[in-house]
N, C-alpha and C positions, 0 to 999 in steps of 0.2 A: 434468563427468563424471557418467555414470548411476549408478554407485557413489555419489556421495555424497549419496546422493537419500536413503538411510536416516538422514540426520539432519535432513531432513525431517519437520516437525512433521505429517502426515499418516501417518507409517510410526513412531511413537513406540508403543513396546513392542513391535515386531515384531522377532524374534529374526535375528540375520544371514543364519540358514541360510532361514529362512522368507520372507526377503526376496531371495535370491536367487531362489528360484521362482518368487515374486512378479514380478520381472521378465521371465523368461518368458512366464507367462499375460497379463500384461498387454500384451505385445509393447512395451515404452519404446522410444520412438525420440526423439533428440536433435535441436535444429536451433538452430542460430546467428544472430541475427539481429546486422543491421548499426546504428548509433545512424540516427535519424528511420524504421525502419522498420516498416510498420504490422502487428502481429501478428492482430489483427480488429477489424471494422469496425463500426459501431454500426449494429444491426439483424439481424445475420449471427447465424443460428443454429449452435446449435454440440451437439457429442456427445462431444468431451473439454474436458478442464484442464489446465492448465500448472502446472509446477514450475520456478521459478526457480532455477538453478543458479549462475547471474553475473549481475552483470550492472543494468541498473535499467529497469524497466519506468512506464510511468505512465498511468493510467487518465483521459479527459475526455470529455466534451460538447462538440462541435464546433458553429458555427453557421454558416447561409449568411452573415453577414453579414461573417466573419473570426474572429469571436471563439471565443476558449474559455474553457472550464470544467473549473479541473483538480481530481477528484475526489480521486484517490490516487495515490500512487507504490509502487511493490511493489521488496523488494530480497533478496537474491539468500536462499531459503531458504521464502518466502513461495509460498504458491498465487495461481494469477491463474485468475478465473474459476469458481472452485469454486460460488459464489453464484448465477451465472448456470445451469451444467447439472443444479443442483441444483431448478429452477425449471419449472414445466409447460412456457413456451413457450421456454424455454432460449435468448430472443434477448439478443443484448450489447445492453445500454443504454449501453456506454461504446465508444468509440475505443481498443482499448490499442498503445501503441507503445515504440518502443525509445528509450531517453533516451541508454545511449552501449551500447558492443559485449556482447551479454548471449548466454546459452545457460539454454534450454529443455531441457523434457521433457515431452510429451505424454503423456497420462494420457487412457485411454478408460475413460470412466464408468461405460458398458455393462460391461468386463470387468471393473472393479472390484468391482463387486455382483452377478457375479453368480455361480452356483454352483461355476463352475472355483477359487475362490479360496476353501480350506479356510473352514469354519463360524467357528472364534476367530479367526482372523487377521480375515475378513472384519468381525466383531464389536469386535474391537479398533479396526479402523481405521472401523468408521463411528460408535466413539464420537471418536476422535477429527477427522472430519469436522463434527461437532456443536461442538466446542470451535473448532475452526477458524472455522466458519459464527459462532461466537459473539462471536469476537476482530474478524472483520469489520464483523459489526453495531453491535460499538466502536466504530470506526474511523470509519464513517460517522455514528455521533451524533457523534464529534469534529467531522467539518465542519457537522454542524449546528450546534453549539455555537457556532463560527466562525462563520457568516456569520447566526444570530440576529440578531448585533450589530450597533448600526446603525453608530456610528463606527469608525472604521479603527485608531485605538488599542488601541479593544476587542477588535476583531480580532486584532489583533497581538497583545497580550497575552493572551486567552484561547489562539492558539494557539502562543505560546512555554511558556503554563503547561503546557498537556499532554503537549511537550515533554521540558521538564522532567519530572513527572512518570510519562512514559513512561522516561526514564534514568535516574530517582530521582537525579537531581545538574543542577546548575544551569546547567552547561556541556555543551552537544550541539553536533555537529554536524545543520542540519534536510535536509540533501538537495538543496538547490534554489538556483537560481540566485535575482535579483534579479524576473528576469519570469516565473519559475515562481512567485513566493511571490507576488504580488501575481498571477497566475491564479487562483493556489488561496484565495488573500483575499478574490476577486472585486473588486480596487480596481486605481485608476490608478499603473502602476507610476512614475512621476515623483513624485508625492505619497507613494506607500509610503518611496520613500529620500528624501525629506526630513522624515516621521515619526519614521522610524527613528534619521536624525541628531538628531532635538532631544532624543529620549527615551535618545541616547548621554549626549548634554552636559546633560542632566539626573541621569543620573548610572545611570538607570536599567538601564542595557545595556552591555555591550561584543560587538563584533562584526569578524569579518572574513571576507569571502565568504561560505561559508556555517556557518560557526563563530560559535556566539553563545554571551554569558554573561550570565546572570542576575545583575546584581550584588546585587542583594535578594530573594528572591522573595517573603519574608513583605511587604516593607514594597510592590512591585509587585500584590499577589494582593489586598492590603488597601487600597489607594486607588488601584488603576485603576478607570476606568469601563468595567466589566463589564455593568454594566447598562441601558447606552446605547452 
């Protein structure tokens, strides 16, 4: 629902009453998508953003050869594509599609900034556009940090640590299936689940689907090889 778009990190400090106008001027319209469907395509320019309402969206690199490149997954609350129309040529470098039944809100960027949309309101939300833009820029050193690394341990580990870290507790759920998380690892998903099992029965892990538990993280953060 368009209503609950104000808790929306994008609309943070903006007063109820002031966000109802808000949605006026900005004309929000809603659309549904189905799980595997493609919301846009990489190269496809674009003049709004999306506001994740349901739902699980995920960000990749496609290649002619079959393969992919899973950059992000976006979940229900999260802006998709802020970074791109925020950018001169405003094209998608990613593929984003539907991972299972989700609802949007388009957001024209155009009427966002521009003078229909009172002076503080508009000031409010383009500091918080900045804080947005900033949370992503995270996000994407995170997978740097991940695929640095050369072995697949390290992998796995640097990205259960941030993880963690992102929940501040040693137990998350990460999102992702078994051949989403070796996408996003860049490794062979056959070898990731038998990784995964030795680093169980070594004591390191517990896990079920997409449910894992750190059973150390000091004595994992201090002798994984992080730096290979």
């Amino acid at each position: 629902m368009i209503t609950t778009m104000i808790d929306s990190g994008l609309f943070d400090g903006v007063a109820p009453d002031e966000f109802e106008k808000l949605k006026r001027t900005l004309k929000l319209r809603s659309r549904r998508l189905n799980a595997g469907e493609i919301l846009i395509d990489e190269g496809e320019r674009m003049d709004a953003f999306w506001l994740l309402v349901s739902g699980r969206l995920q960000g990749a690199r496609c290649y002619q050869d079959g393969g992919i490149d899973l950059v992000q997954f976006y979940s229900a609350g999260d802006t998709v594509c802020l970074d791109v129309v925020c950018t001169r040529t405003r094209k998608s470098l990613l593929q984003i599609s539907c991972v299972r039944p989700s609802e949007v809100v388009t957001v024209d960027y155009e009427l966002l900034s521009s003078s229909n949309v009172r002076g503080a309101v508009r000031d409010t939300i383009a500091k918080n556009i900045v804080r947005l833009l900033a949370d992503e820029s995270m996000r994407k050193q995170y997978k740097i940090d991940v695929l640095y690394k050369k072995s697949m341990r390290a992998r796995i580990v640097t990205f259960l640590l941030h993880m963690a870290e992102k929940v501040d507790g040693d137990s998350f759920d990460i999102g992702m299936d078994r051949e989403q998380l070796a996408q996003y690892l860049g490794v062979n998903r056959s070898a990731l689940s038998h990784e995964l099992s030795l680093m169980r029965s070594e004591g390191l892990i517990n896990f079920s689907k997409s449910r894992f538990e750190l059973t150390d993280r000091f004595y994992i953060a201090s002798n994984a090889p992080l730096s290979h």
